[in-house]
VMD Tcl script that draws the C-alpha trace (Angstrom):
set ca {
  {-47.93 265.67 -48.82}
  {-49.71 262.44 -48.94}
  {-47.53 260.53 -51.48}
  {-44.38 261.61 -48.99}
  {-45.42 260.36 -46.14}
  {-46.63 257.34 -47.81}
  {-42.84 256.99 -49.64}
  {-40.98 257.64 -46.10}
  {-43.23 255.16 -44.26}
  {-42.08 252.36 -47.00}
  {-38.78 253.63 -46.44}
  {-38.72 253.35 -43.07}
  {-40.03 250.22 -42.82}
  {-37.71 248.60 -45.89}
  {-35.15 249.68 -43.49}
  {-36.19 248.76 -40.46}
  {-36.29 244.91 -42.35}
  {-32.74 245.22 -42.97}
  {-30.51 242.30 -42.23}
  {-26.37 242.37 -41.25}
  {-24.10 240.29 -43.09}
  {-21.44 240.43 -40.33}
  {-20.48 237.33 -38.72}
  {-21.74 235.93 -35.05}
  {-19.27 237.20 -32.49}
  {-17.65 234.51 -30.22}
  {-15.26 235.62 -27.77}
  {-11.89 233.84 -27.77}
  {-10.74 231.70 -25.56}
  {-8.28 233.42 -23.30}
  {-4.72 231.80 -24.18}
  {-3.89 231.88 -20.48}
  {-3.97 229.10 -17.75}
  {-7.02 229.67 -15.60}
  {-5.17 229.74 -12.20}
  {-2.30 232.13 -11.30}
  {1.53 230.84 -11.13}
  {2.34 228.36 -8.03}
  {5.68 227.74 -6.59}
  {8.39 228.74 -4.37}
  {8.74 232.51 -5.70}
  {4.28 232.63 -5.08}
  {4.71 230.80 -1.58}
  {3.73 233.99 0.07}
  {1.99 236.39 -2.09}
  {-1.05 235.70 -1.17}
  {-2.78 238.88 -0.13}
  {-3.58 239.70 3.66}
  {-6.89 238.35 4.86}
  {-8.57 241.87 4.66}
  {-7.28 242.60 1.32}
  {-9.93 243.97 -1.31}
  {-10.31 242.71 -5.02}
  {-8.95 245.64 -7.51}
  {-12.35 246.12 -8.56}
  {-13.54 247.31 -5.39}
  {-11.27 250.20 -4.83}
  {-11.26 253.07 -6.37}
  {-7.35 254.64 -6.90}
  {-8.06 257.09 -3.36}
  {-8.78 253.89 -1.82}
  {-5.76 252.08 -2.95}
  {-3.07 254.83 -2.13}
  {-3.87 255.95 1.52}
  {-1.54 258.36 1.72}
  {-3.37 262.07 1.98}
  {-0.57 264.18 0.12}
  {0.18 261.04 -2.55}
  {-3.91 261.54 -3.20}
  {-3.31 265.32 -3.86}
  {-0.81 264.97 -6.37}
  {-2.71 262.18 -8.14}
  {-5.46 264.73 -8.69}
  {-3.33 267.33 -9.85}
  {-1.94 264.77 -12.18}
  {-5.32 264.03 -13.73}
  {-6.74 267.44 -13.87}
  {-3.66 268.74 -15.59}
  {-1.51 266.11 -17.41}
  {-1.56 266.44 -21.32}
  {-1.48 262.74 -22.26}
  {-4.71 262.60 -20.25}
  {-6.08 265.57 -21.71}
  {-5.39 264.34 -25.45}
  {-6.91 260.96 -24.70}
  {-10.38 262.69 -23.16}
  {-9.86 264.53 -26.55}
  {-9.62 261.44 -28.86}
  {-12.57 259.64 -27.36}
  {-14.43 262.94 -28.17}
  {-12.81 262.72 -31.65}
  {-14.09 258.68 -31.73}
  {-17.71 259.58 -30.52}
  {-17.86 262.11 -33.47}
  {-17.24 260.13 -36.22}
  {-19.51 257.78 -34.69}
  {-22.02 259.96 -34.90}
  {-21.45 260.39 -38.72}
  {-21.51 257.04 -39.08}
  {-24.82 256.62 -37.56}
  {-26.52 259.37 -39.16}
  {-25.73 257.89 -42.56}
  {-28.80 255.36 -42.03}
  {-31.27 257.86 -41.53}
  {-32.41 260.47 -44.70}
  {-31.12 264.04 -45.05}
  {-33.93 265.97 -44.90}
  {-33.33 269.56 -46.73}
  {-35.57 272.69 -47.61}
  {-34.53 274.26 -51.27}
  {-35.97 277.37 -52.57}
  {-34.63 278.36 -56.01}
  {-35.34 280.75 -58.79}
  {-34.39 281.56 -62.07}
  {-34.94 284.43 -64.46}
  {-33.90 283.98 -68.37}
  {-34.01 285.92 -71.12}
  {-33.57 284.91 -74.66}
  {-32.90 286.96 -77.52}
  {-35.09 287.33 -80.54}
  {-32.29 286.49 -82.70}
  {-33.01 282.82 -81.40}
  {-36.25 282.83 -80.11}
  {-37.78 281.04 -83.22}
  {-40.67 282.06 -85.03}
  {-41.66 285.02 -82.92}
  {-38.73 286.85 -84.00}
  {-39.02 288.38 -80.46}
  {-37.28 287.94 -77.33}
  {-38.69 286.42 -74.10}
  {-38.19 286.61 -70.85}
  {-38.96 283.33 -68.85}
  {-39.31 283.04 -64.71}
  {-39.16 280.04 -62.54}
  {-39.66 279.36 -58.99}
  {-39.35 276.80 -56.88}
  {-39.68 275.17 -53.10}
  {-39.13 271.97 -52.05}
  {-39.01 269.20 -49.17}
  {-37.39 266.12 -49.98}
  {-34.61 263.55 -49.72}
  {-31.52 263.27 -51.41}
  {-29.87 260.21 -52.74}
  {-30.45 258.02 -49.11}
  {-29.47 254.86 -49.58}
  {-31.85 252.19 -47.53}
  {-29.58 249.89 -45.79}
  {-31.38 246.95 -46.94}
  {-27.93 244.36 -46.57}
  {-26.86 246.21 -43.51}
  {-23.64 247.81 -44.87}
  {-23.63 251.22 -43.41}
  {-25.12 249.39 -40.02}
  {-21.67 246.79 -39.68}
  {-19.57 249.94 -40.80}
  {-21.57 251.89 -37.95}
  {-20.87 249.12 -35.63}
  {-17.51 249.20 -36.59}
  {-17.22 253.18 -35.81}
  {-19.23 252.12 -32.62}
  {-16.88 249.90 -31.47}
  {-13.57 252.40 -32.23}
  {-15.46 254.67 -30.37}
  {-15.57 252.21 -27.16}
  {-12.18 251.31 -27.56}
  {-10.71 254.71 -27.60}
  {-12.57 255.53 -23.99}
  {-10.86 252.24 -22.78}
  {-7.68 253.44 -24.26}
  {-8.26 256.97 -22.29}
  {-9.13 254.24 -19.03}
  {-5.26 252.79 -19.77}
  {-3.95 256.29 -19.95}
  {-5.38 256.92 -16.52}
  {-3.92 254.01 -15.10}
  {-0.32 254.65 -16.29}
  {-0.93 258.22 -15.21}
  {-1.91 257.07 -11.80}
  {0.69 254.52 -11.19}
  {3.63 256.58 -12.90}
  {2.74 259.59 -10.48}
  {2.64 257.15 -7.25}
  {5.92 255.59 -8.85}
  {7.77 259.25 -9.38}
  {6.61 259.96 -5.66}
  {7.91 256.87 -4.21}
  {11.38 257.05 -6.02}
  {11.82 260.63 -4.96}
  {10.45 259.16 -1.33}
  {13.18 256.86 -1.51}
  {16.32 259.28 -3.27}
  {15.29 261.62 -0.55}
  {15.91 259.17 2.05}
  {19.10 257.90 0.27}
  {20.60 261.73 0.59}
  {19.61 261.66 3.98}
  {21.38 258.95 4.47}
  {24.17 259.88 2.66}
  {24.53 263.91 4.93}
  {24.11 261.64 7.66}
  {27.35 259.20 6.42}
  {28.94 262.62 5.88}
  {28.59 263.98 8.89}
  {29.88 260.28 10.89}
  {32.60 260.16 8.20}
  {33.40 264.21 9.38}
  {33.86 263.33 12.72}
  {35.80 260.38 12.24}
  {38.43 262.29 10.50}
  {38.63 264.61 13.03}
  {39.54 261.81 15.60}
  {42.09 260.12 13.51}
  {43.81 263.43 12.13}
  {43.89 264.55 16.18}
  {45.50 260.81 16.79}
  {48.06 261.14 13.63}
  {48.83 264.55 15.27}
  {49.58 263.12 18.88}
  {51.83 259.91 17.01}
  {48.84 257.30 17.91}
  {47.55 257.10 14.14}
  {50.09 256.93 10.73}
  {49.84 259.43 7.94}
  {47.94 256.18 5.81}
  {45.33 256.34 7.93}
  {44.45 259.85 7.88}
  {44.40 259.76 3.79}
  {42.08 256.77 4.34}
  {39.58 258.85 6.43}
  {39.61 261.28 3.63}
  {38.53 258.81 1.34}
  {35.77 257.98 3.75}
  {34.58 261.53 3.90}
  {35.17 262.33 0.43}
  {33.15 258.87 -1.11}
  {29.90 260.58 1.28}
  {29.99 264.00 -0.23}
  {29.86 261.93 -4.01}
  {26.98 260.36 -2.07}
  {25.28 263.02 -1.16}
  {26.01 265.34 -4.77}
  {24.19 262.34 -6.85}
  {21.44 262.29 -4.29}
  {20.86 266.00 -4.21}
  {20.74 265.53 -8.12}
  {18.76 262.89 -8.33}
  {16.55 264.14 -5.81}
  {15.77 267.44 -8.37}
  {15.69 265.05 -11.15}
  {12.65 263.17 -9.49}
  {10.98 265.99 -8.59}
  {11.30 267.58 -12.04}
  {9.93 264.06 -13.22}
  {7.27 264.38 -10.66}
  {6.09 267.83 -12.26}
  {5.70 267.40 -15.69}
  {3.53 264.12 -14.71}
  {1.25 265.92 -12.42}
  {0.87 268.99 -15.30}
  {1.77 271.56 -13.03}
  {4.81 272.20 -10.07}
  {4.10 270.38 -7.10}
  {4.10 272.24 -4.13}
  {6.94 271.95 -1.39}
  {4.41 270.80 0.92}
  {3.37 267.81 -0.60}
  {6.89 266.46 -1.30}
  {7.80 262.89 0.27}
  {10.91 262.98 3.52}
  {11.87 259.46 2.61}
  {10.10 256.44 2.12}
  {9.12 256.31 6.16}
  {6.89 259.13 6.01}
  {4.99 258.03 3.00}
  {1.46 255.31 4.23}
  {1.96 252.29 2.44}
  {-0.93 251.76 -0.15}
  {-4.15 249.65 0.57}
  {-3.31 245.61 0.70}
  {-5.11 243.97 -2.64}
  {-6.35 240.37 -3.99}
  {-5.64 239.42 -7.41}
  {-8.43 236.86 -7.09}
  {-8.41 233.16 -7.31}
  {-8.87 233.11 -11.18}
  {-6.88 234.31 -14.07}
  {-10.20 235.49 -15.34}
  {-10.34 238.95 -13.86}
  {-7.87 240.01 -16.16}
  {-10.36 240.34 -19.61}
  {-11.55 243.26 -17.16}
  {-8.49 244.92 -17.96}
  {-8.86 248.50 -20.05}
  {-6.61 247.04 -22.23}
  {-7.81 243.67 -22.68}
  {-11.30 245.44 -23.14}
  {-9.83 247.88 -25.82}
  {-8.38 245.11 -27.90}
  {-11.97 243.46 -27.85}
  {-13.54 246.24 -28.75}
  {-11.51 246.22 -31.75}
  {-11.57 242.95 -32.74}
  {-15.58 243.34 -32.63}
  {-15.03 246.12 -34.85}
  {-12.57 244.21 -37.33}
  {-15.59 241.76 -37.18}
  {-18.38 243.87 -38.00}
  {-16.15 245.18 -41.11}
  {-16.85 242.03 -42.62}
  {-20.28 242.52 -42.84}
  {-19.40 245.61 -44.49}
  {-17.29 243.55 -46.95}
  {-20.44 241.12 -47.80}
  {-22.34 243.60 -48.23}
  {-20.69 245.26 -51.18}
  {-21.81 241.90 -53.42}
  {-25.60 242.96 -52.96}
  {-27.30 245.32 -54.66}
  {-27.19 249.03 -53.31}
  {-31.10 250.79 -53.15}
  {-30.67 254.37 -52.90}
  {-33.66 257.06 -53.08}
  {-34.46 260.86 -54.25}
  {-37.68 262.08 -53.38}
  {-38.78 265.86 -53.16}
  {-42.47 267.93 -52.33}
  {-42.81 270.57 -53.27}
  {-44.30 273.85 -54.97}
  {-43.11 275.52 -58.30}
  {-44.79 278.56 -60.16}
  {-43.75 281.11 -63.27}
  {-44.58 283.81 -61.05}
  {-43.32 284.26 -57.47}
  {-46.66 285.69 -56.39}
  {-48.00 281.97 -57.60}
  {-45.35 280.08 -55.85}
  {-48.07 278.83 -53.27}
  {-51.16 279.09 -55.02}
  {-54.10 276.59 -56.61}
  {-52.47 273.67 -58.72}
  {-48.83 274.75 -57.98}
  {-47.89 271.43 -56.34}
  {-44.83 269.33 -57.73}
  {-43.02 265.99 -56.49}
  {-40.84 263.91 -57.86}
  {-39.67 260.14 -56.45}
  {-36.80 258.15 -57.46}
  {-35.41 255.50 -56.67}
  {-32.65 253.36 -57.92}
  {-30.95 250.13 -57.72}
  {-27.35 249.29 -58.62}
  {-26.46 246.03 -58.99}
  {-23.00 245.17 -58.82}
  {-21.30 243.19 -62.15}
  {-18.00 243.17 -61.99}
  {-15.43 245.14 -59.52}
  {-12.15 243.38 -58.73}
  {-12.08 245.09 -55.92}
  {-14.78 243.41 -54.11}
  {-13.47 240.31 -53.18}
  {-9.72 241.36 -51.76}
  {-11.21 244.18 -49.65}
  {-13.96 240.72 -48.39}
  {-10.06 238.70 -47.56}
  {-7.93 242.12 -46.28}
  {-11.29 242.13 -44.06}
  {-11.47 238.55 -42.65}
  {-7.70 238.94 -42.14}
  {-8.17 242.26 -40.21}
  {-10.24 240.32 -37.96}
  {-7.43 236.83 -37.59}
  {-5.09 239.92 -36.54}
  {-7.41 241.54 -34.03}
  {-7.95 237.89 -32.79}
  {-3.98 237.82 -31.77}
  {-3.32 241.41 -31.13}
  {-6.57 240.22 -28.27}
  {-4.65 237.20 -27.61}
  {-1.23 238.70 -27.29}
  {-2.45 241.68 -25.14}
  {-3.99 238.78 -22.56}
  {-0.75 236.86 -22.12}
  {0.83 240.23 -21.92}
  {-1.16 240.69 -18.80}
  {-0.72 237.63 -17.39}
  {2.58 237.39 -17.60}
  {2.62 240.99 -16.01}
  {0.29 240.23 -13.11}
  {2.80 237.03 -12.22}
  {6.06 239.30 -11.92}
  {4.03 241.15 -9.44}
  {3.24 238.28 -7.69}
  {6.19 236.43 -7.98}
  {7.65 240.07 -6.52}
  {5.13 240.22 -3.35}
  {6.06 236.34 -2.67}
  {9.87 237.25 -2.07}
  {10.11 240.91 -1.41}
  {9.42 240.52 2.55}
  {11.80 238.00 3.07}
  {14.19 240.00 1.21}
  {13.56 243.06 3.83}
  {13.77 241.07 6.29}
  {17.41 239.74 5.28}
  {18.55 243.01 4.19}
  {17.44 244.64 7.78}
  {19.62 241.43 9.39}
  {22.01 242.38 7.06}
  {22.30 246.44 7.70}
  {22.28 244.79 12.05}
  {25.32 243.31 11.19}
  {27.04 245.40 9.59}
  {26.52 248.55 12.02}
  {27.64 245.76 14.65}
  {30.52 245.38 12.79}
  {31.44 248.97 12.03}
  {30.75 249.98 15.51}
  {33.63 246.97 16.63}
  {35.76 247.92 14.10}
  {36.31 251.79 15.43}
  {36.86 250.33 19.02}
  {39.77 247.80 18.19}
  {40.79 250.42 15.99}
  {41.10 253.65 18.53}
  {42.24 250.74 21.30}
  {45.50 250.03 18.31}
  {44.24 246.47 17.99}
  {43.13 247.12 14.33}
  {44.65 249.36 11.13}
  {41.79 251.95 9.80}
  {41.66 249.25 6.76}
  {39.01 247.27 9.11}
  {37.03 250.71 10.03}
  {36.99 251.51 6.20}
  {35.95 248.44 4.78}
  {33.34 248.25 7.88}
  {31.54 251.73 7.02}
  {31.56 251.15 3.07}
  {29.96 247.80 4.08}
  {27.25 249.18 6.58}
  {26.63 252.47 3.59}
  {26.33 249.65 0.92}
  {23.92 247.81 3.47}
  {21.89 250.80 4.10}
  {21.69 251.90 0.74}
  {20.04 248.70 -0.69}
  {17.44 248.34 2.32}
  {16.12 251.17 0.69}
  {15.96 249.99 -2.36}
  {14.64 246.65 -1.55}
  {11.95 248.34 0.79}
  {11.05 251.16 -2.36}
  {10.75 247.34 -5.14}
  {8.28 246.21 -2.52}
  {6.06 249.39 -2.24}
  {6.33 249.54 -6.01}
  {5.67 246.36 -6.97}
  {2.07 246.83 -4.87}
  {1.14 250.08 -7.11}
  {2.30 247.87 -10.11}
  {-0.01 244.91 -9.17}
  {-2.92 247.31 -8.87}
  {-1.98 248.47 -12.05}
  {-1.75 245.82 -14.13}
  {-4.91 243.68 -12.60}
  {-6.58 246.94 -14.10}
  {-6.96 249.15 -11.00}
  {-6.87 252.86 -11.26}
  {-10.07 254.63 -11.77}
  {-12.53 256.29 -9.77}
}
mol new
graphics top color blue
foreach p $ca { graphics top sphere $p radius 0.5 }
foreach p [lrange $ca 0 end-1] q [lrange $ca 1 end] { graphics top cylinder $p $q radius 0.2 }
display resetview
């Protein structure tokens, strides 16, 4: 029992002098100017003076709105992209785990026995057969190679680092998931309001025919412009058909993100009755972006693709593996644990590598791994920049296109509203009247669009500066 102790303490220590042959990480420098975009289209997105940085709300802070919170949580308790990412990261951590347990010694127990008999036909000079017994126990270690060059440590850190970059790849799967649940609510938020708009339309359009057919019918109206209020009412039921679909198209979109059917209760009216989300900072510097799940992911991997190398190296060194067992063996199973049964054995062994041709590609396919984790980093930062300034560029022009687009709808029910006077006082044909309501509808129609870009374009700017969790 001595001698084993003695052998695993050498081990041990042997191992705890190992030394990597992977390569210093050094972050790269981010290919990215350091401050955001400036300009005419930035001139006003700067955030409001009580605005938070991303990293200071959590995604119940960010969306305010009580029944937009619910079906956020529904989303992440039951939507299967989520689930399969929780499940990879558990998949990651596991072989992790193996990966790590290859530096330390597999410890196993062994009890054997073995009964022969051989005949006397070849039993040699006796001339009579034998019967032999053998029994054995034993404690040892099997073939554990001491890490000495550090390969199974880089390929460990390697596994470590997959590991880390799965869990910020389930972090990016949140995010979508959080932002494409807020988007799916606000788009049926806004198609809701559109149909409303468009029974409401309808129902103007309705009455309108009613007074020109009752003109037509008492000779103040021509037969033209009763087939031109027919258009009018007939364009607002299309309206209000490809709203009502689109309406059951969102919400069936709206489902299958949150996992489960979203109750009636929780459903947006229109995009009125939905609180706009929390106002955000994206910060004075570029620099918040390597925060990004990402960003963070693709580092992790790179780290990975660097720690490979040492693997690599390590292959040209020689490879110090050891067998060592303690043990007991007897003839008879009664003597298995008695005076002078004691057995051991120790080996180790060292292979030196000659010659394999295969060392010194899988050292280049390595190094390259790493040059094309080093872009696939890079890339994945502009990516985000370029991202983060849409947004911005977005929140710098989307008020002032409300605001025109609200002048805009003014006008045009001023307009319309004219129009129908000169036209019931005979000044005007129903060409003016027409032409008015499409224009006002048109108007009315893209407020709501504009208005659902803006309230978008803040849940995209949360998203991509890496907001989301919590």
């Amino acid at each position: 029992m001595n001698a084993k102790i003695l052998l695993l303490v050498v081990g041990m220590s042997i191992f705890l002098a190992g030394c990597s042959m992977a390569p210093s990480y050094t972050r790269p420098q981010p290919p990215i100017p350091a401050d955001w975009p400036q300009g005419s289209a930035y001139r006003d997105a700067g955030p409001a003076p009580a605005a938070k940085p991303v990293t200071a709300l959590g995604w119940r802070g960010f969306f305010t709105d009580p029944d937009l919170q619910t079906v956020i949580g529904m989303a992440l308790e039951h939507n299967r992209d989520l689930r399969l990412a929780a499940l990879n990261v558990e998949r990651a951590r596991g072989l992790y785990g193996i990966k790590r347990a290859d530096l330390f010694p597999i410890l196993e127990a062994v009890a054997s026995g073995r009964k022969q008999r051989v005949p006397s036909t070849t039993s040699g000079d006796t001339g009579e057969s034998v019967t032999t017994e053998q029994y054995d126990v034993t404690l040892g270690v099997s073939s554990w190679e001491i890490d000495f060059f550090g390969r199974i440590r880089s390929l460990k850190d390697k596994a470590l680092e997959e590991y880390l970059a799965t869990d910020q790849a389930r972090r990016s799967v949140q995010i979508l998931i959080v932002s494409d649940v807020a988007n799916a609510y606000l788009v049926l938020a806004a198609d809701r309001g559109n149909l409303r708009l468009s029974e409401s339309t309808l129902e103007a359009q309705r009455s309108a025919y009613d007074l020109v057919r009752r003109r037509f019918e008492l000779g103040l109206a021509s037969e033209l412009d009763v087939h031109l209020a027919q258009i009018s009412v007939d364009s607002a039921r299309v309206g209000v058909a490809r709203y009502t679909q689109r309406a059951a198209q969102d919400q069936n979109a709206l489902d299958l993100l949150a996992g489960t059917p979203v109750p009636h209760r929780l459903l947006p009216v229109d995009l009125d009755s939905v609180r706009p989300p929390a106002e955000i900072s994206a910060g004075m510097s570029s620099e918040v972006l390597l925060g990004r799940p990402d960003i963070l992911a693709a580092e992790h991997l790179l780290k990975g693709a660097n720690a490979n190398i040492g693997a690599a190296r390590a292959a040209f060194f020689p490879r110090i593996s050891l067998t060592a067992a303690f043990g007991t063996a007897s003839p008879e199973l009664s003597g298995l644990f008695g005076p002078g049964s004691a057995a051991w054995t120790f080996s180790p062994e060292l292979a030196l590598p000659i010659f394999d041709a295969r060392t010194w590609p899988a050292l280049a396919v390595s190094e390259v791994d790493r040059e094309i984790a080093v872009a696939r980093y890079e890339r994945a930062i502009q990516n985000a920049f370029r991202e983060v300034a849409d947004a911005l560029a977005v929140r710098g022009t989307v008020n002032q296109q409300i605001s025109a687009r609200k002048s805009l709808v003014d006008a045009s029910a001023r307009s319309y509203r004219l129009s129908t006077i000169r036209y019931e006082k005979g000044i005007d044909d129903y060409f003016g009247v027409l032409d008015a309501q499409r224009s006002l509808y048109a108007a009315q129609q893209a407020l709501i669009l504009v208005r659902l870009e803006g309230v978008a374009n803040q849940v995209r700017l949360y998203a991509t500066l890496g907001g989301g969790g919590g």
